[in-house]
N, C-alpha and C positions, 0 to 999 in steps of 0.2 A: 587828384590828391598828390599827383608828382611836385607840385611847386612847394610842399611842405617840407620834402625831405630835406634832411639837413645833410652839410659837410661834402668834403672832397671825396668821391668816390677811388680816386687813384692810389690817395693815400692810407688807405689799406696794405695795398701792395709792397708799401716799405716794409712791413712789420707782417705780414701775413700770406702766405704763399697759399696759392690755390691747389689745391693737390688734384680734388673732384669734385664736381658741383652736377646734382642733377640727377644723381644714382637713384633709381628706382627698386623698390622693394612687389615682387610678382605677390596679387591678391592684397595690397596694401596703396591707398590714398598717399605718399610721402614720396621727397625728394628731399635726398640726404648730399649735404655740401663736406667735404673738408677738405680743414686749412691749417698748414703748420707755420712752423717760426719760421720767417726768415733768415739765411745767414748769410753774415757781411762779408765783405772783402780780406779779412783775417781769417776766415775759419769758423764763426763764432757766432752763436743763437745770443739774440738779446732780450728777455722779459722785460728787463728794466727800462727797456726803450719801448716795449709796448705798453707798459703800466704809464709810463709819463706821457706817449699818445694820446692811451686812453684817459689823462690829468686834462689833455686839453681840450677834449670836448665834454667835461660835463657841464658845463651851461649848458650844451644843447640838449645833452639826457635831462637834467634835473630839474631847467626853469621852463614851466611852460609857455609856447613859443609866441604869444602876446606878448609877455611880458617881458621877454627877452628882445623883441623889436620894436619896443618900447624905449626901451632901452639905449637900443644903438641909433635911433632918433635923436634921444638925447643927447646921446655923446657928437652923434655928425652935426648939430645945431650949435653947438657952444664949444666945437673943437675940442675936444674931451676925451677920456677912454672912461671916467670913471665908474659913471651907470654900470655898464659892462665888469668894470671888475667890481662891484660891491655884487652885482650878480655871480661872480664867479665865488667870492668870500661866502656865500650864502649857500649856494652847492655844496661847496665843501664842508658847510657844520653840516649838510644834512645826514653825512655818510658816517657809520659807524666806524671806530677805531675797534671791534671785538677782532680777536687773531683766527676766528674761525669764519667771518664774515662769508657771505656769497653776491656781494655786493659789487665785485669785478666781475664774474660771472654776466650777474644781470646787465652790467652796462657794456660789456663786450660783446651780448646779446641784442643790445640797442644797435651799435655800431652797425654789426653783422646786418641786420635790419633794414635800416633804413639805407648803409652805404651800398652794399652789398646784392639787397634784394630790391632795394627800393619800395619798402612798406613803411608810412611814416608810424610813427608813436601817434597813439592820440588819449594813452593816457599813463602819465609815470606816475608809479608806486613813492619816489621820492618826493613828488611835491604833497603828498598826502600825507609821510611823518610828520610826528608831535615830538617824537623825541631818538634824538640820531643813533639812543643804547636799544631802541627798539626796532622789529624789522615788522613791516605793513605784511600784514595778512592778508594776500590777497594774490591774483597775477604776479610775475617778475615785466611788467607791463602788456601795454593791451595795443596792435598795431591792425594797418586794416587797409582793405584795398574796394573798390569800389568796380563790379563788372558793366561790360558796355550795354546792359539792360536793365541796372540797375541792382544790382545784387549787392548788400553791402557784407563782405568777407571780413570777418572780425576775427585777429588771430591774437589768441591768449597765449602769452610767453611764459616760458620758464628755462632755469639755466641750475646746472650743478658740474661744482670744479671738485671731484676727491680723485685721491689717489688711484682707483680700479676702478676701470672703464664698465666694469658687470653692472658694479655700483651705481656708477653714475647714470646708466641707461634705466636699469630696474627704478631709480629714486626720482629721476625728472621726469619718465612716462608716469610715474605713480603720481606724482602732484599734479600733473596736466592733467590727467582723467580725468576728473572731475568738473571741469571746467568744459569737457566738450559732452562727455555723454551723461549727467546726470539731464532731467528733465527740468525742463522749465518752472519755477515755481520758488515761494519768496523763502524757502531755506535752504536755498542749492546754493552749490562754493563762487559760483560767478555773478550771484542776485546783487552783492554792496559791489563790484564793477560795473555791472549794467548802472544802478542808481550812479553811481558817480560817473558816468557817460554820458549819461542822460544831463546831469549837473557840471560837469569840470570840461567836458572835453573840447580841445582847444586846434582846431585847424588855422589857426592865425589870419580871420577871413571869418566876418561876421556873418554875410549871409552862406558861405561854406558851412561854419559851425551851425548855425541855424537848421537849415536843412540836414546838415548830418545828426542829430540829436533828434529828427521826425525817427529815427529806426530804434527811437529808444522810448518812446511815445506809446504808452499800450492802449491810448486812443486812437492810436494812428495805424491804418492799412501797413502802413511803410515797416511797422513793428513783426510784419511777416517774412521781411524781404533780406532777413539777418541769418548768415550761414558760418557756424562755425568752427573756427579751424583753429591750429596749433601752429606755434613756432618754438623749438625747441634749440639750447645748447648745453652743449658736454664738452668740459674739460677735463682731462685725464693724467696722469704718467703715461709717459711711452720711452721705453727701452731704448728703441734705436737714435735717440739723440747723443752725440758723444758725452764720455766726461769732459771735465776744464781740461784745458790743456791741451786736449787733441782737435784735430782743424775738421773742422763739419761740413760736408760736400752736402749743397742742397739736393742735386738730382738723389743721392743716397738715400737722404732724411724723406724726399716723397717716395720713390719707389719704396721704401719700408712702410710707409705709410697705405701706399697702395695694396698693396699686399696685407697686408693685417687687416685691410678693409674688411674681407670677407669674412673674420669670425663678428667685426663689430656689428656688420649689417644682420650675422645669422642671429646675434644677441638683442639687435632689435625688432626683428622678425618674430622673435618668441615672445617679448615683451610686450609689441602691439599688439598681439594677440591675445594675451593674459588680460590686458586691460580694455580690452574691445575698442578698439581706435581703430581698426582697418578700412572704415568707413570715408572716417576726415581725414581733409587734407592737411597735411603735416607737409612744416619745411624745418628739416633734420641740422643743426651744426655738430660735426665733432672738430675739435680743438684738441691733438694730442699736444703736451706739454712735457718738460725736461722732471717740474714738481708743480704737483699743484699745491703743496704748502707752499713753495718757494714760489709760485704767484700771486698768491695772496699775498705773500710779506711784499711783493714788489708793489704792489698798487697801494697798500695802505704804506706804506715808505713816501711814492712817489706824490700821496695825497698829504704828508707830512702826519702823517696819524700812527705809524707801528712805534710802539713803546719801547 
């Protein structure tokens, strides 16, 4: 399922510094990654350079990836870009202009994903809107990895950007719950995912997607062979980023981060355990930020949507 991931894995690196990847929580399933802002050659943390980053991959988040290689058939056939951007014009109505969206969240969440972990999407929440004032109930997507015996790992995403980090842990374990330990059956919060897995999901590779939809088959054995797991991000305020003005030493901005580490993991340590998740495997993003309102205005800026 490696041939599906999308984008430059390096370019991450411009815009997001690795702080820790791989932190383990004792009596808990999860390995928690973080990753701060970069700072450039001035001094100086950019969101606004990450929001327009993350402007350029969302064809790869929002059009499912048939269609989108579809696409750039057409355009390398007739010498062309156009296919390609009326795909990109279409991504972009799908996303909401509301000023409280969490709609960067979730595609910073894709990023993280698929560049990062190398789990591809195999199914976005965004090609499933009707309407771009509305937000799908459901997953913040659905990614998934396949073990050498066949075990298909299905990880149900979710992401929250607020202001305090308490928050943001207690409110994104709280939506994920449900999606890994209620029980199987047709009014549990992951039953219209499953059906639309079953229906939409799209490995870009007919007999791949073929055979990957046998695990969503409740005629099929293969319907046993589904385990699963979580993929989580949190974006936060963090203090230790300068104000304007003053030059931001990166080694600084991670050592603070390093350090702070240990109240966020004692905060998720509590959390997994309130919500009974020490079972599943969980792969943790935190993402401290300068403001999380002031990411949000950057991405809906850089999508040409803040009012």
């Amino acid at each position: 399922m490696l041939d599906i991931v999308s984008g430059d894995p390096d370019e991450l690196d411009v815009h997001l510094q690795l702080v820790e990847r791989d932190i383990s929580i004792e009596g808990c399933s999860i390995r928690v990654h973080c990753h701060c802002l970069t700072v450039d050659g001035n001094g100086r943390v950019r969101p606004q350079r990450l929001a327009e980053f993350m402007r350029s991959a969302i064809v790869d988040y929002a059009i499912p990836k048939t269609r989108l290689d579809e696409a750039r058939a057409r355009d390398l056939k007739f010498k062309s870009g156009s296919a390609v951007s009326a795909l990109h014009h279409e991504a972009l109505g799908a996303f909401t202009d509301l000023s409280n969206t969490g709609e960067g969240g979730e595609m910073l969440l894709f990023l993280l994903a698929e560049r990062f972990l190398k789990l591809p999407q195999v199914l976005c929440k965004m090609d499933l809107k009707t309407d771009s004032h509305m937000h799908y109930h459901g997953a913040d997507g659905v990614y998934a990895s396949v073990t050498d015996d066949g075990l298909l790992k299905l990880y149900w995403g979710e992401s929250k950007v607020y202001g305090d980090v308490t928050a943001a842990i207690r409110e994104c374990l709280a939506s994920l719950a449900p999606f890994l330990n209620e029980s199987d059956h047709e009014g549990s919060s992951r039953e219209r995912d499953l059906i639309l897995l079953s229906d939409k999901a799209d490995l870009n590779n007919p007999t791949l997607t073929a055979a990957f939809k046998k695990y969503f088959d409740r005629k099929s054995s293969m319907s046993n062979r589904v385990q699963y797991c979580g993929i989580a991000l949190i974006g936060f305020d963090a203090k230790f980023y300068p104000e304007d003005g003053i030059k931001a030493v990166a080694d600084d901005i991670a050592q603070a981060a390093k350090d702070e580490m240990k109240k966020w993991l004692k905060n998720l340590e509590t959390r997994i355990s309130v919500e009974k998740l020490e079972t599943f495997d969980l792969e943790f993003f935190c993402v401290p930020i300068p403001s999380a309102e002031g990411f949000r205005d950057a991405f809906l800026e850089a999508l040409g949507l803040k009012l």
